[in-house]
C-alpha positions as CSV (number, residue, x, y, z in Angstrom):
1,X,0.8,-4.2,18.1
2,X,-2.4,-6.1,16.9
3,X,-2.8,-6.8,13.3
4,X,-5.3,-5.7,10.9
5,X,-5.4,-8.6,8.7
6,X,-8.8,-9.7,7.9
7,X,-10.2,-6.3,9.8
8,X,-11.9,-3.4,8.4
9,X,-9.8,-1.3,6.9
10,X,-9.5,2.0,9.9
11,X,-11.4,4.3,8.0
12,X,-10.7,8.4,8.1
13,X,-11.4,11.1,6.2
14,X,-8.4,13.9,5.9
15,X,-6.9,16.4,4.0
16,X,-5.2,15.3,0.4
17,X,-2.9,16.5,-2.0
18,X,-4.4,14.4,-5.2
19,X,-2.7,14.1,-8.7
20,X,-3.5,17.9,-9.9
21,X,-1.9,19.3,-7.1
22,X,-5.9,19.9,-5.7
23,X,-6.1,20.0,-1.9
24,X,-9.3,17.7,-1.2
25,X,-10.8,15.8,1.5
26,X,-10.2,11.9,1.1
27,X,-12.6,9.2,2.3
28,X,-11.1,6.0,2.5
29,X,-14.4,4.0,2.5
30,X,-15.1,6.1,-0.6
31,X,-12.4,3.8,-2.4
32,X,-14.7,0.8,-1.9
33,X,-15.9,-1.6,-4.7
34,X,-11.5,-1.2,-5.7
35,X,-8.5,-2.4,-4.0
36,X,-6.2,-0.2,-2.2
37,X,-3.1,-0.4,-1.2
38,X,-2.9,2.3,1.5
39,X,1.6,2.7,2.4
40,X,2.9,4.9,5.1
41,X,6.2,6.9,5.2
42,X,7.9,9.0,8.2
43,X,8.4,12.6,6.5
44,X,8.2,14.2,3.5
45,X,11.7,15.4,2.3
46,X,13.5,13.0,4.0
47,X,15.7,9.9,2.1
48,X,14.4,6.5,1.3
49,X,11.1,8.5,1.1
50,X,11.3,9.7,-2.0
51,X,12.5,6.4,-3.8
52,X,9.1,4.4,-2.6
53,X,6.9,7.3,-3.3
54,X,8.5,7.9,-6.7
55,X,8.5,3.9,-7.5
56,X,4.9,3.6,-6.1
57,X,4.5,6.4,-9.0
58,X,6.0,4.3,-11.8
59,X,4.2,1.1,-11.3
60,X,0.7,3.0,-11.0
61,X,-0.5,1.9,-14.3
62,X,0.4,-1.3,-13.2
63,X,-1.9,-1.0,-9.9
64,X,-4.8,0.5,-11.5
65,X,-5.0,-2.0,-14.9
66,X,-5.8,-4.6,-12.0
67,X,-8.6,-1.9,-10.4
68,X,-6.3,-1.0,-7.6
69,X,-5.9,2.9,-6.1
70,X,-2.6,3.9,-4.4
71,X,-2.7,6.0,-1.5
72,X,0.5,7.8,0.2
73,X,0.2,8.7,3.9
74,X,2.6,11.0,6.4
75,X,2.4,13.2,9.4
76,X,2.9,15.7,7.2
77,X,0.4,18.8,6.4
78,X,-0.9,18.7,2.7
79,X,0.9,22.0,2.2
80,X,4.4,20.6,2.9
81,X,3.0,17.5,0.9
82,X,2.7,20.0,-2.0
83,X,5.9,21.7,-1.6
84,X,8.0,18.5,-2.1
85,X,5.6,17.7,-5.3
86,X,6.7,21.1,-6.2
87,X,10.2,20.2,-5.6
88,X,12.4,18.9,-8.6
89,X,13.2,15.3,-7.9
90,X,17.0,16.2,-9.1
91,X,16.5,18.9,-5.6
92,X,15.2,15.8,-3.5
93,X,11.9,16.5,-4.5
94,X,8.9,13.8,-5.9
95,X,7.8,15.6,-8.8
96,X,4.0,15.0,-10.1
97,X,3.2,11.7,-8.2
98,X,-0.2,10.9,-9.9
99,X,-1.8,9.3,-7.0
100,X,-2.7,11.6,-3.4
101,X,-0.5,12.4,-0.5
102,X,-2.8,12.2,2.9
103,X,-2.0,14.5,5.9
104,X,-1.9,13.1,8.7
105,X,-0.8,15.9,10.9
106,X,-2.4,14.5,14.0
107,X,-1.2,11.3,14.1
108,X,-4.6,9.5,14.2
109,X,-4.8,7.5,11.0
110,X,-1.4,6.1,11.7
111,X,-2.3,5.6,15.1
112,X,-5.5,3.2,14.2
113,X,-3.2,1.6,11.8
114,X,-0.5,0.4,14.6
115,X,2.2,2.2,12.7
116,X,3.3,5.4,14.7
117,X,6.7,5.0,16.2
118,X,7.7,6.9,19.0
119,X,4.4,9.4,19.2
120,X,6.6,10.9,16.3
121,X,6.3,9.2,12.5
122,X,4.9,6.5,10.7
123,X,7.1,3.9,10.5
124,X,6.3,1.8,6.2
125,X,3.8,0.4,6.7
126,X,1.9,-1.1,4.0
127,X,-1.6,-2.1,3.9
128,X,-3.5,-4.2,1.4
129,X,-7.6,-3.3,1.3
130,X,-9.3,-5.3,-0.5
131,X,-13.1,-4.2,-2.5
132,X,-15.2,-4.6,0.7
133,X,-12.5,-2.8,2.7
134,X,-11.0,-5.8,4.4
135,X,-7.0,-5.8,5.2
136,X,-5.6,-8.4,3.6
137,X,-1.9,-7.9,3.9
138,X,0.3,-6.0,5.6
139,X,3.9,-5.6,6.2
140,X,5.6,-2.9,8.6
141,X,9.0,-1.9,7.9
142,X,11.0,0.4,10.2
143,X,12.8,3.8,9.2
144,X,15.8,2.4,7.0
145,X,14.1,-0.1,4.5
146,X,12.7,0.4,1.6
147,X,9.9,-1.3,0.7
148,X,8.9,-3.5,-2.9
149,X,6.4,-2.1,-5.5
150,X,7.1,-5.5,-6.9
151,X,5.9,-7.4,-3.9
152,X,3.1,-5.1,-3.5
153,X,1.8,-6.0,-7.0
154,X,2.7,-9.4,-6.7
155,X,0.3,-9.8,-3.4
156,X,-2.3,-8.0,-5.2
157,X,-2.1,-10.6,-8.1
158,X,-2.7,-13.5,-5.2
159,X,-5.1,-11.5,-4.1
160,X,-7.2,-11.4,-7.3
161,X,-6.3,-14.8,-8.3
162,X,-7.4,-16.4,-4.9
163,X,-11.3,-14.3,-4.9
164,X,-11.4,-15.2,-8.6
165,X,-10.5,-19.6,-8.4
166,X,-10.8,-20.4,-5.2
167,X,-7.6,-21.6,-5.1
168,X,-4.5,-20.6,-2.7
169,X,-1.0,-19.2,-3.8
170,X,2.2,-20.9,-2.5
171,X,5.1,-19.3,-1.6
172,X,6.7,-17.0,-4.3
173,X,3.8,-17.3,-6.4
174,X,3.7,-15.1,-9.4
175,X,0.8,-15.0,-12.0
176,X,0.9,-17.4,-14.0
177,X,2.0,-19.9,-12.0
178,X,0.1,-22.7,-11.1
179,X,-1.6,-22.4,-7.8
180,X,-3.1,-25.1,-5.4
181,X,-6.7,-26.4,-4.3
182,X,-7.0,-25.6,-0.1
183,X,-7.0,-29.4,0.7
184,X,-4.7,-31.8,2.2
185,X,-5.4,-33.5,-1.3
186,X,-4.3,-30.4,-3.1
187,X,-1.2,-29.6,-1.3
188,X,0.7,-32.8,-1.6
189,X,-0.2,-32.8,-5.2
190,X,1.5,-29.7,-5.5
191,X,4.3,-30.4,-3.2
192,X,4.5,-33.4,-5.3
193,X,5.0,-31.5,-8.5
194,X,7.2,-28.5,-6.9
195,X,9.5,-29.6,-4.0
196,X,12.1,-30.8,-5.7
């Protein structure tokens, strides 16, 4: 499995459910100029599922008060997408997600994102586009585990932080926290500072 990171972003066009319960064809180079995180998850109406999609849905003010779209994609059809929006989350269902569902019935977007397990379901895979429709970050996860909305939101913090100063984010960086300059000067200073 190649990575993506500091690729192109796979671009498709395909059939969405978006947040009115519309069924419309989504671009994902038509997201450009905002960053995107683009997740994938095995099957609608299935278990760990529901808590990412729902989470995802919680934290989208979050995501889009830094200009960031959130984009949900499954082998699924957009009418069983539907049906499990329709679906009261106390009957397994996801409610009104605000952000669109992408069918990916044929298999081809998780394909030409390396994440389709067995010729059968996308494992969670997560993908972070930036403005210009570059990956990157990504993390794959397989069936069982959940991924973090936090994490996600804290990688699109480094993200900004790093096009905005120029500066790169050590490990478990969270905004606010001081960053460092990318030189051998600026890393032991801030090892100097931090490791103890």
């Amino acid at each position: 499995m190649c990575t993506l990171v500091t690729k192109n972003a796979p671009d498709f066009t395909a059939k969405a459910v978006m947040a009115n319960n519309s069924f419309e064809e989504l671009t994902l180079s038509s997201l450009r100029g905002k960053y995107v995180v683009l997740f994938f998850y095995p099957l609608d109406f299935t278990f760990v599922c529901p808590s990412e999609i729902i989470a995802f849905d919680k934290a989208l003010d979050k995501f889009k008060e830094k200009g960031c779209e959130v984009v949900g994609v499954s082998v699924d059809s957009e009418f069983t997408h539907l049906a499990w929006k329709n679906t009261p989350v106390e009957e397994g269902g996801i409610g009104k997600v605000r952000y669109p569902l992408v069918a990916d019935l044929n298999k081809s977007i998780s394909r030409d994102f390396g994440v389709l397990f067995d010729e059968s379901v996308a494992l969670r895979g997560l993908f972070l586009i930036d403005r210009e429709g570059v990956v990157r970050h990504a993390v794959i996860n397989d069936l069982s585990l959940g991924r973090s909305v936090d994490e996600a939101l804290r990688m699109l913090d480094a993200l900004r932080f790093t096009e905005e100063h120029g500066e790169v984010c050590p490990a478990n960086w969270k905004e606010g926290d001081e960053a460092m300059k990318p030189t051998a000067e600026g890393v032991a200073e801030y090892l100097a500072k931090h490791a103890k």
